[in-house]
Every structure is written in C-alpha cells, then in structure tokens.
C-alpha positions as CSV (number, residue, x, y, z in Angstrom):
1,X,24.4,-12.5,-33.4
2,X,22.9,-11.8,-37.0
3,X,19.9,-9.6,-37.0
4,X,17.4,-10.3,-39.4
5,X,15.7,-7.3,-41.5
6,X,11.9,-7.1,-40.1
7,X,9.6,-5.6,-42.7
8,X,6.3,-4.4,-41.7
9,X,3.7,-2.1,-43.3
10,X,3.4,0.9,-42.4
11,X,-0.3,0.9,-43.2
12,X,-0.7,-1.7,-40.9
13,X,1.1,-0.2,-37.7
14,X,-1.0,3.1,-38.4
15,X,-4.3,0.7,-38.5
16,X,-3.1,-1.3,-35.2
17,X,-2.1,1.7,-33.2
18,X,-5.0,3.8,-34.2
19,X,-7.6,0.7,-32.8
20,X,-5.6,0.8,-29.3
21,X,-3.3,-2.2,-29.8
22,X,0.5,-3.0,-28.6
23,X,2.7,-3.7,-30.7
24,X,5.2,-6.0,-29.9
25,X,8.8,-6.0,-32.5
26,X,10.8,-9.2,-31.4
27,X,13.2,-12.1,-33.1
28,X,10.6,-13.7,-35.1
29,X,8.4,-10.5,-36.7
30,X,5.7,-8.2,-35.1
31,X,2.9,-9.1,-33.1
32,X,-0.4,-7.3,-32.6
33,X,-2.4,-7.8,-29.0
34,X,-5.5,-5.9,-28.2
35,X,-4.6,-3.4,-25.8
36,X,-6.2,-4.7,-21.8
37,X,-7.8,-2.4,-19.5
38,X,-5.2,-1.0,-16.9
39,X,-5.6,0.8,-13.3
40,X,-3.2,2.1,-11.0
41,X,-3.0,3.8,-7.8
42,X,-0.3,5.0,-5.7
43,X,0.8,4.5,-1.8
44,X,3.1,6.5,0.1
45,X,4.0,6.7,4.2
46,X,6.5,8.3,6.1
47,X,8.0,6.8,9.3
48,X,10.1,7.9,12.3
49,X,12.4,5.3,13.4
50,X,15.2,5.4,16.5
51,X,18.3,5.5,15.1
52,X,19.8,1.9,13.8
53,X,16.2,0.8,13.1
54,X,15.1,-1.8,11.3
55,X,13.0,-1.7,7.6
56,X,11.6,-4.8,6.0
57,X,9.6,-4.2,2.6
58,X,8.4,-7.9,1.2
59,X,6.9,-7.8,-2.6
60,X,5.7,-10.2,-4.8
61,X,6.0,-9.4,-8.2
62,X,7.7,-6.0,-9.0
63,X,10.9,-3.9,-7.8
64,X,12.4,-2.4,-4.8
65,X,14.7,0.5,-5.3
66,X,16.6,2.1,-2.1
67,X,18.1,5.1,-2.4
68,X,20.0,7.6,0.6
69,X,17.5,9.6,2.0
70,X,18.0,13.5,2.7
71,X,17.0,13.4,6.6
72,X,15.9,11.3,9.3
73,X,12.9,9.7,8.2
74,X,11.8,6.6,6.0
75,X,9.7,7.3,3.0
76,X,8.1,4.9,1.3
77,X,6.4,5.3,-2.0
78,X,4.8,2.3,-3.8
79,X,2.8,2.6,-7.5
80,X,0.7,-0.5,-7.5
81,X,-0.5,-1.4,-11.5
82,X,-3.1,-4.1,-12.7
83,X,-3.6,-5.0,-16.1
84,X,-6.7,-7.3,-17.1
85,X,-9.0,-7.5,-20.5
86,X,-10.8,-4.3,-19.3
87,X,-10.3,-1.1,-17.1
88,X,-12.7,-2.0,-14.9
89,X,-11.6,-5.7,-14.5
90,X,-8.1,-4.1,-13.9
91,X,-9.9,-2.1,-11.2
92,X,-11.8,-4.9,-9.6
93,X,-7.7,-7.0,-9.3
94,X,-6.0,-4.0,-8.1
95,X,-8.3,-4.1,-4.9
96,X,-7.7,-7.4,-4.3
97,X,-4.1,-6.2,-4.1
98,X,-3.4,-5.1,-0.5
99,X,-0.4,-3.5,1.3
100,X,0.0,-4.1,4.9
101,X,2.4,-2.4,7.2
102,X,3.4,-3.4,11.0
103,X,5.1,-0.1,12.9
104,X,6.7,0.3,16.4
105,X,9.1,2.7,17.2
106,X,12.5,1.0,16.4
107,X,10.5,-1.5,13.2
108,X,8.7,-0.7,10.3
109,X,7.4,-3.9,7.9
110,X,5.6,-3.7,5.0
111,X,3.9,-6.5,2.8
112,X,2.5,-6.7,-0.7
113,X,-0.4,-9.3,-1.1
114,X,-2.2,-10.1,-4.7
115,X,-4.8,-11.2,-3.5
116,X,-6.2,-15.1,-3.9
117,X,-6.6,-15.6,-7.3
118,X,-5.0,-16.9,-10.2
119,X,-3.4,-14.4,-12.6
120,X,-3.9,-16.1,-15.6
121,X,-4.3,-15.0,-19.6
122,X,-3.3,-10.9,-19.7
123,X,-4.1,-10.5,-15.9
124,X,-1.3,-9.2,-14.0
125,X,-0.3,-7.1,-10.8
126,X,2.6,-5.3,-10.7
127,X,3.5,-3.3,-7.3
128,X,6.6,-0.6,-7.6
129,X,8.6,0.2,-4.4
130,X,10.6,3.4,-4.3
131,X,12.0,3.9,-0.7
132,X,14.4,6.4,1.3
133,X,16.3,5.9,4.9
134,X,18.9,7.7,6.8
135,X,22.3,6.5,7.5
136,X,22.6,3.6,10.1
137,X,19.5,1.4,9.5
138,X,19.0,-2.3,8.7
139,X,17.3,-2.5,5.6
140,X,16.1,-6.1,4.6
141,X,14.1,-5.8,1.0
142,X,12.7,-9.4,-0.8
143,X,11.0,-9.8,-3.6
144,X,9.8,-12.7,-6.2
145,X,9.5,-11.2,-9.5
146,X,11.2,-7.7,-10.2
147,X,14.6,-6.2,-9.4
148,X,16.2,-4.6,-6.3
149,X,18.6,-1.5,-6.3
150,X,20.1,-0.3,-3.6
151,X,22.4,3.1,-4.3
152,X,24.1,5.5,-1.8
153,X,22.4,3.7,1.3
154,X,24.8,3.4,3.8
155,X,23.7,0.5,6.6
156,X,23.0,-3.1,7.1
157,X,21.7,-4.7,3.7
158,X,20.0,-7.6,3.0
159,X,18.2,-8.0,-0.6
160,X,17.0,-11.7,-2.1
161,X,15.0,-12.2,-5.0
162,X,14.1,-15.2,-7.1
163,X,13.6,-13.7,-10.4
164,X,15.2,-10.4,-11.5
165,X,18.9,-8.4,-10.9
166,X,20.3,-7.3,-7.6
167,X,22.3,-3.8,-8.6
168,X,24.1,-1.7,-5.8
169,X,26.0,1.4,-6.5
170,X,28.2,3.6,-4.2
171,X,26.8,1.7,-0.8
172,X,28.5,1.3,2.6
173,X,28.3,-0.9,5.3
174,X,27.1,-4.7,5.6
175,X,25.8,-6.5,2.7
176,X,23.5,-9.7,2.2
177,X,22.6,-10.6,-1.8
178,X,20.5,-13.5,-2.6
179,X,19.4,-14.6,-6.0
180,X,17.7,-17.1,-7.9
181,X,17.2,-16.2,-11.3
182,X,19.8,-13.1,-12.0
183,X,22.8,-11.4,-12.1
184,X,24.1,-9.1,-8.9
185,X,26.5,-6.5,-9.5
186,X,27.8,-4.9,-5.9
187,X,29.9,-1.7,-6.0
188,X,30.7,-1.2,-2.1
189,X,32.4,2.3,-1.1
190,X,32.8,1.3,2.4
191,X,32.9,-2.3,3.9
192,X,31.9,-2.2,7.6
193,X,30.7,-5.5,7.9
194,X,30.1,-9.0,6.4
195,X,29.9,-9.1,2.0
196,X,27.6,-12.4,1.2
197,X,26.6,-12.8,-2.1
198,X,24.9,-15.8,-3.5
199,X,23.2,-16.5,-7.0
200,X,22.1,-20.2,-8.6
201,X,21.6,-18.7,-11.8
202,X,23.5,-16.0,-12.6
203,X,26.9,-14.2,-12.8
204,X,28.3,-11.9,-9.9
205,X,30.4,-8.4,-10.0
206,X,32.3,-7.0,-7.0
207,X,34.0,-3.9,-6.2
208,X,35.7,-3.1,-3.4
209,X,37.8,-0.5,-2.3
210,X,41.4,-1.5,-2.9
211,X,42.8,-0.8,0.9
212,X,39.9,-3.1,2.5
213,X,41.3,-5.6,4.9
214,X,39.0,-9.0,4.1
215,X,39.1,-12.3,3.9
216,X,37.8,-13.6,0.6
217,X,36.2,-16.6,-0.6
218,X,34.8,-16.9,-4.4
219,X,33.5,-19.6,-6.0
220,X,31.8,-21.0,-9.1
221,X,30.6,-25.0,-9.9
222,X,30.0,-23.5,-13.5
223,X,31.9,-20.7,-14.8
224,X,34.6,-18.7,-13.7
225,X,35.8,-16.9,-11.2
226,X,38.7,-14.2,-11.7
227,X,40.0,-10.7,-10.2
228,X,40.9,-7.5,-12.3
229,X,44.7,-6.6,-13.1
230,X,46.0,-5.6,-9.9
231,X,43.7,-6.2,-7.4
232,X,45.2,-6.4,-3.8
233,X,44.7,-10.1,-3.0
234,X,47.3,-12.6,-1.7
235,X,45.7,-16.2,-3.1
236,X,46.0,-19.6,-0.4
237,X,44.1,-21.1,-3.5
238,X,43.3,-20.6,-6.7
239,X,42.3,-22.1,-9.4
240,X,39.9,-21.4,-12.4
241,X,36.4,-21.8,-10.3
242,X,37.4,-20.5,-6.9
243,X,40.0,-18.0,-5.3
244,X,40.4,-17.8,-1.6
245,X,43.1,-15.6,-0.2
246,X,43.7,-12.3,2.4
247,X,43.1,-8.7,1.1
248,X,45.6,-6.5,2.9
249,X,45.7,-7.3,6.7
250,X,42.9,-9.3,6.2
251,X,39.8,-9.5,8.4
252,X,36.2,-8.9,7.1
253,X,34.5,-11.7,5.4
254,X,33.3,-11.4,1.6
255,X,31.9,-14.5,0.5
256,X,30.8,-14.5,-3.5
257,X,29.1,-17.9,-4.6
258,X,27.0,-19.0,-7.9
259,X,26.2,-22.2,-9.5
260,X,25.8,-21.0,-12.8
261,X,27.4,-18.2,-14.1
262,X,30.9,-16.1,-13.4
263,X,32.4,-14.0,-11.2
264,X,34.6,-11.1,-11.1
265,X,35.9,-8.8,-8.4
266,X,37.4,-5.3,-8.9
267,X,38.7,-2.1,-7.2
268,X,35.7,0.3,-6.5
269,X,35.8,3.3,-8.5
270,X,33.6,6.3,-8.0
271,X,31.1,6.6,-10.2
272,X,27.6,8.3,-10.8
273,X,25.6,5.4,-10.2
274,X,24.9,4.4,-13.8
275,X,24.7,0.4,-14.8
276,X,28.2,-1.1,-15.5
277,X,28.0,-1.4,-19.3
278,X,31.2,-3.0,-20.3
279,X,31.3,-6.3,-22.1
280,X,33.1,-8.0,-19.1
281,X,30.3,-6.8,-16.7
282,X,27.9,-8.0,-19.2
283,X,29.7,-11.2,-19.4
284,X,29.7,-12.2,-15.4
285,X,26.5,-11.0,-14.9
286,X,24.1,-10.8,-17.0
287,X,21.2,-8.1,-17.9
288,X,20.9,-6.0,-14.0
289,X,18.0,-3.4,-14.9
290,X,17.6,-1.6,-11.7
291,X,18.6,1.8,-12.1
292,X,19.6,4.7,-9.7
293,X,16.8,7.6,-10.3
C-alpha cells in the first residue's frame, strides 16, 4: 500500500491540543474534534466457587480478557467508561450503565446493561472486563462489540462475539469460539475436550500440539483452508476449501469453520503469550487485538 506524506502545521496541532481537542491522523489528512466530557468508575468482586464451577460474564460493547488465576477464587475486575459532550453528561450515562451479578455456590453470572437510551452523536459506553479463575471451571464469556482473550486458563471455554477478535494463548482444555465480525486465533497447549471454532467474517488460526489424537474437520465457502509443513494429519479429503482427516490415533473432535476468510492450522509452540505477528497469521486472520497483560 502507498502511503501518502501528511503535512500538517505545527502551529496548528499546538493551537488544537492546547484548547483540549483530539486529534485524529488517518488516510485522508487530520481531523480536529472538540474533546467530550468523560467518566469512569471501576467494579471489582471476588467469588468462591466449588470446584468445576461455572462463570458466565455477558457485555455489550467492550472486552473480556481471562487470564489463569493464582488460587482458588474468581476475581473479577470491570472499568466501566462513558464519553458524552460533557463530564457531567458522561456522568449522568455511566449510571444508567448497570452491572448485575447472579451467585450460588457452584454459579456465578454477571451482566452489563447500558441502560435504555440511544447512544447517538459522541455518546458512548464502554465496559472493560479483566477476570481470573482456577483450573477446572467452565468459563462461558460473550460480548457484542469488543474482543475476548483467553490466556493460560485451563478449563471448559466458550467465547462468542459479534464484532471484534477472539485470541487464546497457551490454554488447555475444551474450547467453544464464535464470531461474527473477526478473526480468532487459538493456540491450545492441551486438548481435553471438543475444539469448535466458527467465524462468518473472518479468518481462523489453530495450534495444536503435534501428538493430539483428533479428528479434524476445516472448512472455508470463501478462502482457504491449509496446514503448516509437517503437520501430523492423514487427509480422507482435501481439497483447497476443506481438509478432513485423523490426527494420530484420532479421537477428539476439532471442528474450524468460516464463510469468509482463511484458515490455517499449526503445531503449538510455546510461547509468551504475545500476538502471532507473522504475515501468514495476519493473512488468515485478520487484526486480533486482545492482548495477554
């Protein structure tokens, strides 16, 4: 892509930044918006769960990140933001913003509401989740707008979203992906249970350790599905939009499935958790934000 030379004034950034505005540098110049009023306030619980319990965190528009907790307990931190023409208008929409949470001993479910009214013009809610759980538990996280990371959990995983990037790193157990509007890219240490992963618009990246016994079905209407050099699969079919074959022994089903978009499938590698940043990975998927921290 040719980038085109942006020239701006510096006489006119100094004037914009010094009256409180943003300033925006994209494709077609700079653009100048009077900076909004803004609130925020943060939400945090700890829970106790029996062992294999389940966690459900449902959001509206911002991310869910899931990362290995340190000992038995949930903790879950939420930063909820509002952004309107003023800071007290911005105050006034972040209390209409409400978080409600349903607990028993072995269930804990948690639910972002924006209240009633239309965000319209510079309006906007954003609500943060950062969570921790113990080994073992069945973790089910969904949001509309935002993205969902899940790294180092180890358990029974479900994440959906409709607009946004699904991004696991060094996980374990049974995984559940659904996406609308985004890329996913899975790196499973351990499979100990189903692998569904599902997008309509957007590419998908799996890796799996190379002595897993599965049975694996990939497909793609539009784009491409393929496996790295080497990668321990013996093909019944395939062709350039679907491979379908045994891993090993075979046994546990991995299922990878978009409309729009490619996929590719790997050998897990160890890693520190940071974003695949290759071109191929780039390629299949997509831009997947959601970061370990």
């Amino acid at each position: 892509m040719r980038l085109r030379p942006v020239h701006v004034s510096a006489l006119v950034l100094t004037a914009a930044l010094g009256a409180g505005c943003d300033v925006h540098v994209g494709e077609n110049g700079v653009s100048l918006d009077v900076a909004g009023g803004k609130a925020r306030e943060d939400w945090s619980r700890t829970y106790t769960l029996a062992k294999g319990g389940n966690l459900e965190i449902v959001n509206v528009n911002g991310a869910i990140v899931v990362n290995a907790g340190t000992g038995p307990q949930v903790e879950v931190k939420a930063t909820r933001q509002a952004r309107a023409a003023s800071d007290e208008e911005a105050q006034a929409l972040l209390k209409e913003t409400a978080i409600t949470e349903e607990v028993s001993p072995d269930r804990v479910s948690i639910r972002t509401s924006n209240g009633s009214g239309p965000l319209r013009g510079r309006r906007s809610i954003n609500v943060e989740y950062q969570v921790r759980v113990p080994v073992g538990m069945r973790v089910n996280v969904k949001t509309e707008n935002g993205g969902i990371g899940l790294h180092d959990v180890d358990g029974n995983l479900t994440a959906s979203t409709t607009n946004g990037g699904i991004r696991g790193t060094n996980i374990a157990g049974a995984v559940s992906a659904h996406i609308v509007n985004g890329g996913i890219v899975m790196e499973i240490a351990r499979v100990a249970g189903p692998v569904q992963l599902d997008a309509v618009n957007g590419g998908i990246r799996l890796d799996v350790p190379g002595s897993v016994n599965a049975n694996l079905e990939a497909q793609a209407v539009n784009g491409g599905v393929s496996t790295e050099d080497g990668f321990p699969i013996t093909a019944s079919e395939r062709s350039r939009t679907r491979i379908s074959g045994r891993m090993n022994a075979g046994g546990t089903a991995i299922s990878l499935s978009t409309v729009n978009g490619g996929v590719r499938i790997g050998t897990f590698k160890q890693s520190d958790g940071a974003p695949a940043t290759s071109k191929e990975a780039s390629d299949q998927t997509g831009p997947v934000v959601v970061e370990k921290r």
